[in-house]
C-alpha positions, -999 to +999 in steps of 0.1 A: +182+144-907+195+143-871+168+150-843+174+180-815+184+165-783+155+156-761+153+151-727+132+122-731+161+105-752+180+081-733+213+063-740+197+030-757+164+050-770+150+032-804+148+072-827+118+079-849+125+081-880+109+115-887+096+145-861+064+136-848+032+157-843+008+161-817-023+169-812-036+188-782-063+211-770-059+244-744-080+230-713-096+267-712-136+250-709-119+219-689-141+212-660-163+179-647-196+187-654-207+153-656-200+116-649-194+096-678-170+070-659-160+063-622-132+089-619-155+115-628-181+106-597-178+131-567-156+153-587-184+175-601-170+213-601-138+204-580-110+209-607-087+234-598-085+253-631-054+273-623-034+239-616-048+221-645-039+252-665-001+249-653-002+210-652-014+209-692+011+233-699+043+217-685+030+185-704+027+203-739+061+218-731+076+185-722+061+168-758+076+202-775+109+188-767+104+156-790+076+166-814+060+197-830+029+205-808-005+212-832-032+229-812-069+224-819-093+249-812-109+247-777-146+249-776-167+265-752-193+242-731-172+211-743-148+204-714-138+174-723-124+184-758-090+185-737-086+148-746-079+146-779-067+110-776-102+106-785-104+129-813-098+098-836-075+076-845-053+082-876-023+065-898-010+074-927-037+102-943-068+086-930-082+096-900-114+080-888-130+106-865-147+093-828-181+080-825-189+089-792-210+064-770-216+094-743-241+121-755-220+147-734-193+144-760-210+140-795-207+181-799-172+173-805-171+151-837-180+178-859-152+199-843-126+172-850-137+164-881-132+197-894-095+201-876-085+164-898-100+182-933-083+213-927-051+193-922-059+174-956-065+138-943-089+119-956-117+114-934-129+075-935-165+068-934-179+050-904-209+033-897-233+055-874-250+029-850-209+016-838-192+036-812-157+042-814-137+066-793-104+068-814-067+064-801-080+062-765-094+024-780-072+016-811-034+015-807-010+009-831+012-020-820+050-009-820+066-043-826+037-063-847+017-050-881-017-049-858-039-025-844-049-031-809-086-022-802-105-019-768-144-026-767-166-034-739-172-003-723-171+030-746-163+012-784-186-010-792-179-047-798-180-046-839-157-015-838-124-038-840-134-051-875-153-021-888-117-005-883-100-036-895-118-029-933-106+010-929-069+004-923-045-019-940-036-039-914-046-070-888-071-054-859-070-076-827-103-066-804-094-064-768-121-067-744-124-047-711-142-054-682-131-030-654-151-002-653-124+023-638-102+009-675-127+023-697-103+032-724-074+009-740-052+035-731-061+034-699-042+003-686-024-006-726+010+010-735+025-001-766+065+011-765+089+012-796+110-022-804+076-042-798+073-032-761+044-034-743+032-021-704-001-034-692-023-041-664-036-075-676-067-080-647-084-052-672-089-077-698-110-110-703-091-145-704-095-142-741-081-110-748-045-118-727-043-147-742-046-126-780-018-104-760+002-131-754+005-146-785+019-114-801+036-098-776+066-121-765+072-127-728+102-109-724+086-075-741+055-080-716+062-052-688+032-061-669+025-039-640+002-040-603-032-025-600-011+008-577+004+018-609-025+009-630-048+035-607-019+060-615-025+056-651+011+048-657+002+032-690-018+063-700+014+072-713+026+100-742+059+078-757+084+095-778+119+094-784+120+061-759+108+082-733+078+082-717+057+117-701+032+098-672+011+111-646+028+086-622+043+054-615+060+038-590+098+038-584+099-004-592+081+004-622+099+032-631+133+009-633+115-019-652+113+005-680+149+017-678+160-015-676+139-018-708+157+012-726+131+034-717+129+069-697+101+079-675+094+111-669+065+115-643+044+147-647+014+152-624-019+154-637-040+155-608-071+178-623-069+161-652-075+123-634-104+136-619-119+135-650-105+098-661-076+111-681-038+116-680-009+119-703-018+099-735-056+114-731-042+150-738-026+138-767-034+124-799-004+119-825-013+129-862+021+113-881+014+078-875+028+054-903 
């Protein structure tokens, strides 16, 4: 079936197959109440909520264009729920809901659970004592049959192959080590036709080197610590194109260059809490 024109779709886009869908949550509780990583600190109660009402929206509307936009049900004294990059992480019909490592966000899981049941997937089981904060740790690789997963700072170190025995495919751990890179999706971008953008001083020796070997050189868009602190790779990708809080006008023709089409979107409230684009979203039709 031909795809409606999107304005992330440029001339030498790779097309999905099938319409995607996308998870998000109305930011109507959002708010930093607490510090639960470094872009959180000094940022108690200074979120404008007007902005970060009108910033969230022309994201969803920009997704709208490429996918069909699901909304989960905000709840109230749960301000991070706005992320739901961390709702879980799904593909195919299993989805394997977040084991959050902060107490501040464990009122969540039930929440999220529920939202995957109601939409019929079936919910894998996962060991209680691991934490494992869903699609903002585990990636699906665009290019390679592997899952990329972040530990070292929110999942824990045995999520990688507790996933691994969930899914039907390889699971390569990544570990990070800079504290302000707390998520995968934080400074990891995998992009269709086995792209990837990353900020490699985020990970150990060991863990570029496990990128390296599957990525090839000449799909590595590896970008500087100014774009990285823009969360340019806390990107939403669809269509080839690619909705981003920020990123620098070098950066931004590396990725045309690449087939790609940035479309920058500022989400200032929302990076006072340690989240951008891909955060706010969490795709559900992942094969």
């Amino acid at each position: 079936m031909t795809q409606p024109h999107s304005m992330f779709e440029p001339a030498r886009a790779p097309r999905e197959e099938r319409r995607q869908r996308v998870l998000m949550c109305a930011p109507d509780d959002f708010d930093v109440r607490y510090v639960i990583n470094p872009w959180m600190e000094h940022q108690i109660g200074r979120t404008a909520r007007t902005l970060a009402r009108e910033q969230w929206q022309t994201l969803r509307a920009l997704v709208a264009k490429s996918a069909e936009v699901e909304l989960v049900t905000p709840a109230a004294g749960l301000p991070d729920m706005v992320f739901t990059a961390n709702a879980g992480f799904v593909l195919g019909s299993t989805a394997v809901v977040s084991r959050f490592r902060a107490e501040e966000r464990r009122p969540e899981e039930p929440l999220f659970r529920a939202f995957f049941e109601a939409r019929g997937f079936r919910v894998a089981a996962w060991p209680e004592h691991v934490p494992f904060e869903g699609a903002g740790d585990a990636l699906i690789d665009r290019g390679a049959d592997v899952v990329w997963c972040g530990h070292g700072m929110r999942s824990a170190e045995e999520a990688p192959a507790a996933l691994e025995r969930i899914v039907s495919r390889r699971v390569i751990g990544l570990r990070l080590i800079d504290p302000r890179f707390y998520h995968l999706d934080t400074c990891f971008c995998p992009l269709a036709g086995g792209w990837l953008m990353f900020y490699p001083p985020a990970f150990d020796a060991a863990s570029r080197a496990a990128i390296e070997a599957i990525v090839p050189r000449e799909k590595r868009i590896e970008i500087d610590e100014a774009d990285a602190m823009r969360f340019a790779c806390n990107a939403v990708d669809l269509d080839g194109g690619l909705a981003l809080n920020d990123a620098s006008p070098q950066l931004q023709r590396r990725l045309r260059a690449a087939g790609f089409a940035p479309v920058v979107t500022p989400l200032s409230e929302f990076m006072k809490a340690g989240g951008a684009a891909k955060c706010l979203t969490l795709k559900l039709s992942e094969d």
